[in-house]
C-alpha positions as CSV (number, residue, x, y, z in Angstrom):
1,X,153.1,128.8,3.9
2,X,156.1,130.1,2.0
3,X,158.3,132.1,3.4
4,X,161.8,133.3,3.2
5,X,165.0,131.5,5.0
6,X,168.6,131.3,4.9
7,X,170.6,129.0,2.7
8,X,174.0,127.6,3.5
9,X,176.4,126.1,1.0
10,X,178.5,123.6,3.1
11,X,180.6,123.4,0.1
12,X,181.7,127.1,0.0
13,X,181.3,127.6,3.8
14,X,184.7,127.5,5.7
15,X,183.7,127.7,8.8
16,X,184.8,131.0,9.9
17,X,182.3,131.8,12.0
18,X,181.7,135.6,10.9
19,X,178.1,134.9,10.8
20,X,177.4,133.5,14.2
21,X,177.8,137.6,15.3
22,X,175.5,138.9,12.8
23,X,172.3,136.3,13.2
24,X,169.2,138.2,15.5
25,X,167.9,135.1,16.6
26,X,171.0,132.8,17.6
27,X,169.6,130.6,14.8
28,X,173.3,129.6,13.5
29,X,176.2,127.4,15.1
30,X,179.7,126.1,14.3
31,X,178.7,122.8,13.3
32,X,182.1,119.9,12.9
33,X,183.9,122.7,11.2
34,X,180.4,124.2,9.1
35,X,178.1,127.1,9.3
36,X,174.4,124.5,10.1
37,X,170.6,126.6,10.4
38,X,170.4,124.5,13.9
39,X,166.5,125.8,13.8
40,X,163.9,126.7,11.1
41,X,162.0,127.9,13.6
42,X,163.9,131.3,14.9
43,X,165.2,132.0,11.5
44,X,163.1,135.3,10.6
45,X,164.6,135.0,6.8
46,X,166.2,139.0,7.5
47,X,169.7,137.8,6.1
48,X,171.7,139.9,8.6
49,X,174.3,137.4,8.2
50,X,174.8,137.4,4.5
51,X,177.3,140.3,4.4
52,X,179.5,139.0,7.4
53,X,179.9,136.3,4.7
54,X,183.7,136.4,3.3
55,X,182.9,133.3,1.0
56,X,179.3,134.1,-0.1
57,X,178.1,130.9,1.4
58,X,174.5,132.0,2.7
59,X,172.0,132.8,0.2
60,X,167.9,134.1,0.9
61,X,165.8,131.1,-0.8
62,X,162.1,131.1,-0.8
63,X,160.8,127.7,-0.2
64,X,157.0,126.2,1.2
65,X,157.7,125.9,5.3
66,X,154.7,125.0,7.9
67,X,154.7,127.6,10.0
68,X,157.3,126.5,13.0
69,X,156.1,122.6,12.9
70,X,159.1,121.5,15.2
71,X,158.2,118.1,13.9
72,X,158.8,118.8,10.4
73,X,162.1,120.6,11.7
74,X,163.5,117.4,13.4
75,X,163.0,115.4,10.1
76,X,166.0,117.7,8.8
77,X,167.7,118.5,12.1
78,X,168.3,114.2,12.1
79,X,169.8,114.1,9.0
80,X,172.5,116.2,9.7
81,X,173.4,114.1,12.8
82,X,173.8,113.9,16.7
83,X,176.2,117.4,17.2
84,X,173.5,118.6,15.3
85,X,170.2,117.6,17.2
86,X,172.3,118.2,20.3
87,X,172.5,121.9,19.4
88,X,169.7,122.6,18.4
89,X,167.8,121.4,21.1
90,X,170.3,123.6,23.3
91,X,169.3,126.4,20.9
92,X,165.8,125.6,22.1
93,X,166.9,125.2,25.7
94,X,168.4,128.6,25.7
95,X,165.3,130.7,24.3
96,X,163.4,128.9,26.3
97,X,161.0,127.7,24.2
98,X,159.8,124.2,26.6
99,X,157.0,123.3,24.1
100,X,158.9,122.7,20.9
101,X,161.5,121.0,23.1
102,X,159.3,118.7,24.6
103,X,158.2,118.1,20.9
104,X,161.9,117.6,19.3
105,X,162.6,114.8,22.7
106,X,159.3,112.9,21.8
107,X,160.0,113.2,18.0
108,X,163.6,111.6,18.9
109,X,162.1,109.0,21.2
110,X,159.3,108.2,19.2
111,X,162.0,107.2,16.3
112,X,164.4,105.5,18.7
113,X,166.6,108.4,18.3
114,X,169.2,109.1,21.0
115,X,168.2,112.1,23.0
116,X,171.6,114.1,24.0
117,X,171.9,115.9,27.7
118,X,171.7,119.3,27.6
119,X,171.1,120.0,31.5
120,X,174.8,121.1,31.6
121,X,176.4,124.5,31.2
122,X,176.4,126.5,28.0
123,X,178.1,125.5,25.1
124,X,181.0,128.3,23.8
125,X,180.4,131.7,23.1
126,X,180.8,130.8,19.2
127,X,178.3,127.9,19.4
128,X,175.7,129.0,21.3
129,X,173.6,132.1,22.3
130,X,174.2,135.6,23.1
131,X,173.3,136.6,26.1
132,X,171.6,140.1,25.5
133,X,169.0,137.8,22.8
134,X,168.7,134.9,25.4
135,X,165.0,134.4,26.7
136,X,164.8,134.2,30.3
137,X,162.1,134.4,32.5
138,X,162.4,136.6,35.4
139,X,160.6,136.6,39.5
140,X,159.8,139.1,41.6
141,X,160.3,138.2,45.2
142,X,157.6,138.6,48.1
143,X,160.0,141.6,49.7
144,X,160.2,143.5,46.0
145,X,156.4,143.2,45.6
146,X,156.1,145.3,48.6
147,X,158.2,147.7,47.2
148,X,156.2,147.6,44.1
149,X,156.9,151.5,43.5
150,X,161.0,150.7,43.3
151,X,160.3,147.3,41.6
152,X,161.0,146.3,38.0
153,X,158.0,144.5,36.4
154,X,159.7,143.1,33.6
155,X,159.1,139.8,33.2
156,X,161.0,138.2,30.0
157,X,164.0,139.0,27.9
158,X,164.8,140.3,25.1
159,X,162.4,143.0,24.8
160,X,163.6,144.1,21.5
161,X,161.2,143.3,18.8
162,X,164.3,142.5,16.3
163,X,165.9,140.6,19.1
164,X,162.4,138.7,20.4
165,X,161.2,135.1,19.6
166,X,157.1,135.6,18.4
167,X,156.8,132.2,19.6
168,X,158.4,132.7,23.4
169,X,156.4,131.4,26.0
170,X,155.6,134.7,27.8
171,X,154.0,135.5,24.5
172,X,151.7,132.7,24.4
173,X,148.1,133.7,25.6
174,X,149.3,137.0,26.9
175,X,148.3,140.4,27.2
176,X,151.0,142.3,24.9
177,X,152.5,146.0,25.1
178,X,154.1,147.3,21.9
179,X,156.0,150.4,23.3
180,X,157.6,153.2,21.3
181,X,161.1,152.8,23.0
182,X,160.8,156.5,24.1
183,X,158.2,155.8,26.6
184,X,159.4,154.1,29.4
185,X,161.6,156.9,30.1
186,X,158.6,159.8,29.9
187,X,156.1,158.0,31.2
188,X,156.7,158.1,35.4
189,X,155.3,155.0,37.0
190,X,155.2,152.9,33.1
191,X,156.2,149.4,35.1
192,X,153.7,149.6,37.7
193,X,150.7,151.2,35.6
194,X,151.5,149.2,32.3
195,X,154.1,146.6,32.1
196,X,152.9,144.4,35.9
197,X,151.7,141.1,34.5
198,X,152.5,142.0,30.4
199,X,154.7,140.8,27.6
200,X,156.4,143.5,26.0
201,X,157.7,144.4,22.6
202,X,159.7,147.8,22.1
203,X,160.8,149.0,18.8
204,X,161.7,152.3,17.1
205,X,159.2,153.5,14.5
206,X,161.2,156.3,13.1
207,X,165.1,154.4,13.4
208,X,164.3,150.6,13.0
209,X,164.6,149.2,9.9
210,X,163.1,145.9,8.3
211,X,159.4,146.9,9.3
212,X,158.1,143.8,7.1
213,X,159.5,141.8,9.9
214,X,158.4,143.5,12.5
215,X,155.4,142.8,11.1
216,X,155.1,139.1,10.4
217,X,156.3,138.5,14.2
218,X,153.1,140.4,15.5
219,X,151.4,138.3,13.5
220,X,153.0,135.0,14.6
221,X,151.6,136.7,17.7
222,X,148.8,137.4,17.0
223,X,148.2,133.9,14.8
224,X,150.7,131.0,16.9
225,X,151.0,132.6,20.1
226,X,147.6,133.4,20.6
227,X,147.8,136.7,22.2
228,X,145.1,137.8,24.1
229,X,145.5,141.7,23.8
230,X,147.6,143.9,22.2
231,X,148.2,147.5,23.5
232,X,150.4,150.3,21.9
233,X,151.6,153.0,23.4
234,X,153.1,155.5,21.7
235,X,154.9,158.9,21.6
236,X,152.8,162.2,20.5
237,X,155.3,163.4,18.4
238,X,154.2,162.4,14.3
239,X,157.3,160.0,13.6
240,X,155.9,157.6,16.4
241,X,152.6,157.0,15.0
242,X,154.5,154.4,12.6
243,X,154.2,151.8,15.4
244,X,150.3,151.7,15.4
245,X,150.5,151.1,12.1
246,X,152.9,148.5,12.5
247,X,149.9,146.7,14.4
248,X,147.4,147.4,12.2
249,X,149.2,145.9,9.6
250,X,149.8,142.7,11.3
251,X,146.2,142.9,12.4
252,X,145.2,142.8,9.2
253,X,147.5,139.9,7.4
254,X,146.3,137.7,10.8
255,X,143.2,135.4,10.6
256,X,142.7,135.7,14.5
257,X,140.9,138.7,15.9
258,X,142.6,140.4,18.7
259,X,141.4,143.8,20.1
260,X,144.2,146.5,19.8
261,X,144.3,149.5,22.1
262,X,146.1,152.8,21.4
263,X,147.7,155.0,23.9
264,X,150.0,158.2,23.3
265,X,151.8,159.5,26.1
266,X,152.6,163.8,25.9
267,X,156.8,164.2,26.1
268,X,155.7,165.8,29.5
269,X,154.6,162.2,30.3
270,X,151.0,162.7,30.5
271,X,148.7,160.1,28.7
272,X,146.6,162.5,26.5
273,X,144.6,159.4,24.2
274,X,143.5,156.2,25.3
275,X,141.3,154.5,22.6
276,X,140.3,151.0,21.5
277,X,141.3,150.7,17.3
């Protein structure tokens, strides 16, 4: 498919590092003195990072990408050497995507490729991930299940759609809640009636900009990760209703089918619709 990613002119770039900041997805790193893409696959093509740009190095090109082959990413990731293939598969490491870094190891093995060690401790600040976008994965212990009623249920991070991998593992297969960032803090009792065993998604209808985005990673969902559900639960208030039609939009641009459930929560946190759409 084609699809729009960032550009980097090695020849302009001075390796200042003003982008690494500005980048949603941790996609860029500090490579032997350059500004290097480490990974095809989390760059959602926004351009956040263009204006941090003092030299005008990174451009928006449009160019024919499989959608996230991490096969077809290693051919280019190889070319630009070993500090390169060892970040990125840190970068994978990090947002814990296993899959694709299962792929990239058998893609370097299978080539006689040395495979780097990346079991160690982060790399620095400037070359690796920020921790507020990091994917993790987090447990609930046997003592805070019985406390279920005190108990967080989230169970991955970043929540932020902006922030979010559509290609996570705790996306794959799952049961997905798109929430109107207002509700978790009307709704009494939202982690143990809605979030307990979900993936979750929040995003502002009203405030959040770059909607096309917002888009195409529901469909990623909906298409890659193979979602099993998708629920939306909204705000009654009219500038919230934008979020279902965030959904439907994706729905519609996706060649799976997955059923889409509505819900809108009263600012006195009572759920006053429930329906199937």
């Amino acid at each position: 498919m084609k699809r729009k990613i960032i550009h980097i002119d090695e020849d302009t770039c001075d390796g200042c590092g003003e982008c690494i900041p500005e980048c949603p997805e941790g996609a860029i790193q500090i490579i032997d003195g350059k500004a290097r893409l480490v990974s095809d696959l989390f760059c959602d093509g926004l351009g956040a990072c263009l204006g941090s740009c003092p030299n005008d190095a990174i451009t928006i090109e449009e160019r024919e990408a499989e959608p996230y082959d991490e096969r077809l990413v290693m051919e280019r990731i190889v070319e630009g050497g070993p500090s390169l293939i060892e970040a990125h598969l840190r970068h994978l490491k990090d947002h814990g995507a296993t899959d694709y870094l299962q792929e990239a190891v058998s893609y370097l093995e299978e080539n006689g490729i040395n495979v780097p060690t990346i079991t160690g401790g982060k790399a620095h600040a400037c070359a690796g991930t920020c921790p507020g976008r990091e994917a993790r994965t987090l447990e609930t212990t046997e003592g805070q299940e019985r406390a279920a009623s005190t108990t967080s249920r989230l169970g991955h991070w970043p929540v932020q759609l902006h922030l979010l991998s559509p290609l996570a593992p705790y996306f794959k297969e799952a049961d997905v809640l798109l929430v109107a960032d207002c509700v978790a803090y009307a709704l009494a009792g939202f982690h143990d009636r809605f979030l307990a065993g979900k993936s979750i998604a929040i995003a502002c209808p009203k405030l959040d900009s770059n909607k096309d985005a917002y888009i195409e990673k529901l469909r990623l969902m909906i298409n890659e990760a193979k979602i099993n559900t998708l629920t939306v639960i909204k705000m009654e208030v009219p500038c919230c209703s934008g979020i279902v039609r965030l959904a439907q939009e994706a729905a519609s641009r996706a060649s799976r089918k997955v059923p889409i459930k509505s819900i809108t929560v009263s600012i006195r946190g009572e759920i006053i619709e429930e329906k199937w759409i």
